[in-house]
C-alpha positions as CSV (number, residue, x, y, z in Angstrom):
1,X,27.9,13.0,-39.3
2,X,28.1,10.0,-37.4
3,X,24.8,7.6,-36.6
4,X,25.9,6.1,-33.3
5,X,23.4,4.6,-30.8
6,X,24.1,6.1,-27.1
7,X,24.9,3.1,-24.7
8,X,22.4,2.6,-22.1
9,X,22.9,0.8,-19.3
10,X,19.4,-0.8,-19.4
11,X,19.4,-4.6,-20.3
12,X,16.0,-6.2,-20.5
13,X,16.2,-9.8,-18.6
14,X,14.0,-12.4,-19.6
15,X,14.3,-15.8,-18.8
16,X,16.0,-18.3,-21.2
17,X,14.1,-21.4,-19.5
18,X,10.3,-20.9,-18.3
19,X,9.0,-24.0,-16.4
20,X,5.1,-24.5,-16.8
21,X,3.4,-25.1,-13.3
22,X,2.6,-28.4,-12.5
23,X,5.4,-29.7,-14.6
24,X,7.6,-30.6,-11.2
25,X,10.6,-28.3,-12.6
26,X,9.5,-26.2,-9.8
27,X,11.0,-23.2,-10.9
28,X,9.2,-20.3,-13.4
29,X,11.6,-17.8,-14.1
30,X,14.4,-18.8,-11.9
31,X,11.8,-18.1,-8.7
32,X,11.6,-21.9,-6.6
33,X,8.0,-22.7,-5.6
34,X,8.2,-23.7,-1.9
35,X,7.7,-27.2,-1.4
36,X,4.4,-27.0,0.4
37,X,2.6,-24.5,-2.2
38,X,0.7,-26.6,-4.6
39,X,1.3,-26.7,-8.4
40,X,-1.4,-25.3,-10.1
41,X,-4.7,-27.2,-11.3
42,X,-5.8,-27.7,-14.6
43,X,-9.3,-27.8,-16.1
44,X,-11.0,-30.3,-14.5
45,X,-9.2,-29.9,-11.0
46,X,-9.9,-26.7,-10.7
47,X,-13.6,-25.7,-9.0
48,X,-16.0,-24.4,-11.3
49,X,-16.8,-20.9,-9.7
50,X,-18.7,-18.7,-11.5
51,X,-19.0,-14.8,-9.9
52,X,-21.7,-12.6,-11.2
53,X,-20.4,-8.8,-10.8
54,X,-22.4,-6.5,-8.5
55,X,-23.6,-4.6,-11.9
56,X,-23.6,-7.6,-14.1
57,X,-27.4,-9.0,-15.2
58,X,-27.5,-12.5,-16.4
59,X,-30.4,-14.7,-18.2
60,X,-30.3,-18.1,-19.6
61,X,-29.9,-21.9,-17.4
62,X,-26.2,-22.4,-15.4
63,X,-24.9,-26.5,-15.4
64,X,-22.5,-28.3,-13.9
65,X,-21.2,-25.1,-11.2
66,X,-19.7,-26.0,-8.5
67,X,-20.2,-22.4,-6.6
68,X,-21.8,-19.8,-7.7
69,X,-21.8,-16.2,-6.2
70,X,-24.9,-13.7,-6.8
71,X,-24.0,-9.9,-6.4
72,X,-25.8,-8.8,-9.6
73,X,-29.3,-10.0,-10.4
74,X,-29.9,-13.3,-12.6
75,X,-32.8,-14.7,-14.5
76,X,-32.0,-18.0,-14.3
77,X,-32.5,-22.1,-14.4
78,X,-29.4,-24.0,-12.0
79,X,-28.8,-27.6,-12.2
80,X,-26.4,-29.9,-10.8
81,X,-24.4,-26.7,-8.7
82,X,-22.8,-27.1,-5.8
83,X,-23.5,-23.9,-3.7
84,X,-25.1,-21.2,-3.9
85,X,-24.1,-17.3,-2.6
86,X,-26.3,-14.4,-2.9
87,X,-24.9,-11.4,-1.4
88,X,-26.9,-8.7,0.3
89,X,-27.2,-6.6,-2.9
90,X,-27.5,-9.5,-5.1
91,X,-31.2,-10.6,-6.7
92,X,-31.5,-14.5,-7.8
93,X,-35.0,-15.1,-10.4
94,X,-35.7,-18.8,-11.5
95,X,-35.2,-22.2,-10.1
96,X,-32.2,-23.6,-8.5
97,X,-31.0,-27.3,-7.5
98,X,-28.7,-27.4,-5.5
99,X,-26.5,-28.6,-2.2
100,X,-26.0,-25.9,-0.5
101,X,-27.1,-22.5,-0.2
102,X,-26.3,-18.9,1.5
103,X,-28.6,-16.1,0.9
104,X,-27.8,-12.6,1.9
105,X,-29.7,-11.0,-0.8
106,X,-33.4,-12.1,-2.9
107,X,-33.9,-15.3,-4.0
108,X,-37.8,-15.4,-6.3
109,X,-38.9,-18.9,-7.6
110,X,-38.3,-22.2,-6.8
111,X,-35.4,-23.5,-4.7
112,X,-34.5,-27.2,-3.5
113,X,-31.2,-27.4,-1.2
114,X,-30.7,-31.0,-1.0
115,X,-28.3,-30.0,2.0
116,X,-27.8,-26.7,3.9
117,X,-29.8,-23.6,3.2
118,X,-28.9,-20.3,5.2
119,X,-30.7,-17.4,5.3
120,X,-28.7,-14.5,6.6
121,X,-30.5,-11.8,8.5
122,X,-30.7,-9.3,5.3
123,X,-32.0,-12.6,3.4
124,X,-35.5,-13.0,1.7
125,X,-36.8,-15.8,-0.2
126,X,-40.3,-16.1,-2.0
127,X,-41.8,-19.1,-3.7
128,X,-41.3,-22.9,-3.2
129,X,-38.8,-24.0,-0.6
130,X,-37.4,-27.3,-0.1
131,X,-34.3,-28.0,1.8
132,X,-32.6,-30.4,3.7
133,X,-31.5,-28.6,6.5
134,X,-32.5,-25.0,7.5
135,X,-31.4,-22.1,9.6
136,X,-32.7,-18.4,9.6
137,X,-31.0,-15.9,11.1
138,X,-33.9,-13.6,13.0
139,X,-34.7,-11.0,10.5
140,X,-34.1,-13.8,7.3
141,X,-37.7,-13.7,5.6
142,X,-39.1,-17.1,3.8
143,X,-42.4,-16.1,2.2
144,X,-43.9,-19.2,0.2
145,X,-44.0,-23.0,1.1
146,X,-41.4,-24.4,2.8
147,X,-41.1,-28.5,2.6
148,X,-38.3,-30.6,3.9
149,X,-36.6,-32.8,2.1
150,X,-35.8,-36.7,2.9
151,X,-37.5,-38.5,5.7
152,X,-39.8,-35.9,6.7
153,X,-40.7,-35.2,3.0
154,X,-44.3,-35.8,3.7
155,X,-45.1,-33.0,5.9
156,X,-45.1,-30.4,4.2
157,X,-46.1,-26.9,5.8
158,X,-48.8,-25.0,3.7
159,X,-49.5,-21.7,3.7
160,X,-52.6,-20.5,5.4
161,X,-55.8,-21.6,3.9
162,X,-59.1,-20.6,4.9
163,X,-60.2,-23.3,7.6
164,X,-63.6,-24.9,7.8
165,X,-66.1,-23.0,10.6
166,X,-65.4,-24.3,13.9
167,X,-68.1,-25.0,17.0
168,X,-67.7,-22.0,19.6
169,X,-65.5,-22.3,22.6
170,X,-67.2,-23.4,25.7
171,X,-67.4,-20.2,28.1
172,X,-64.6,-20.2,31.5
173,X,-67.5,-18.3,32.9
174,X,-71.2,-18.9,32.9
175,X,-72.4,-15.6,32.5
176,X,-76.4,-16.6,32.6
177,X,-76.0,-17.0,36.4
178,X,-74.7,-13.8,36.8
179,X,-77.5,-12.2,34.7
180,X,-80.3,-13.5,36.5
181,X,-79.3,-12.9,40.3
182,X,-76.3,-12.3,40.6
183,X,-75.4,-15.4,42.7
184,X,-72.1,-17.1,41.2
């Protein structure tokens, strides 16, 4: 009886020489990177996105992100972040510093955009507002106290309080004429 192995005409390839990117060999596995494609970034280069999954919860306090995008829900402190993005289903609870911000979705608590907040059309934010520049798309919803930031910090716009009596209005019409002889 005779143990041959049947000759197959399949021959794994694998490369003998692997260049790492950003090394300037410009090849990985004998394929060139064009010229014009950057080599890719390491750590620090790289932005710091984090993307929270449409069925993803997350709780705790986010530093140092550079963009975040909301579509789950998060319970949540942000400092020193970039940008924010909530997406129409996603649901943002906490405080947030940031530079920029574009909400599609909820955003609950207290929220200071040193730069650009936008409030998309499906968007709806409750609490304490501060930003440095605003636009609202018509159907956006900001339910809280809004207050700009920088040279205008000092005006800030309150929500309704109950005001003081006022005199009456002085009548268009003097109506005590008209009573009494009808003679206008």
């Amino acid at each position: 009886m005779s143990t041959a192995k049947p000759a197959t005409s399949y021959k794994t390839e694998l490369p003998r020489r692997v260049d790492l990117p950003g090394t300037g060999a410009g090849a990985i596995g004998g394929v060139r990177r064009p010229a014009d494609q950057p080599a890719a970034t390491t750590g620090r280069e790289s932005p710091r996105k984090l993307i929270v999954g449409s069925e993803i919860s997350l709780a705790g306090e986010i530093t140092a992100c550079d963009h975040l995008v909301v579509e789950g829900r998060i319970e949540a402190k942000i400092k020193d972040c970039q940008t924010i993005e909530i997406a129409e289903q996603g649901v943002f609870k906490g405080s947030a510093e940031i530079r920029d911000g574009d909400i599609a979705g909820r955003f609950e608590g207290d929220l200071s955009v040193s730069g650009l907040l936008r409030l998309r059309a499906s968007g709806v934010v409750t609490g304490t507002i501060k930003y440095g520049e605003l636009q609202v798309e018509t159907g956006g919803k900001l339910i809280g106290t809004l207050q700009p930031l920088g040279g205008d910090a000092g005006h800030e716009i309150p929500a309704p309080a109950a005001a003081a009596p006022q005199p009456a209005p002085t009548p268009l019409f003097d109506d005590t004429k008209a009573e009494a002889g009808g003679e206008a």
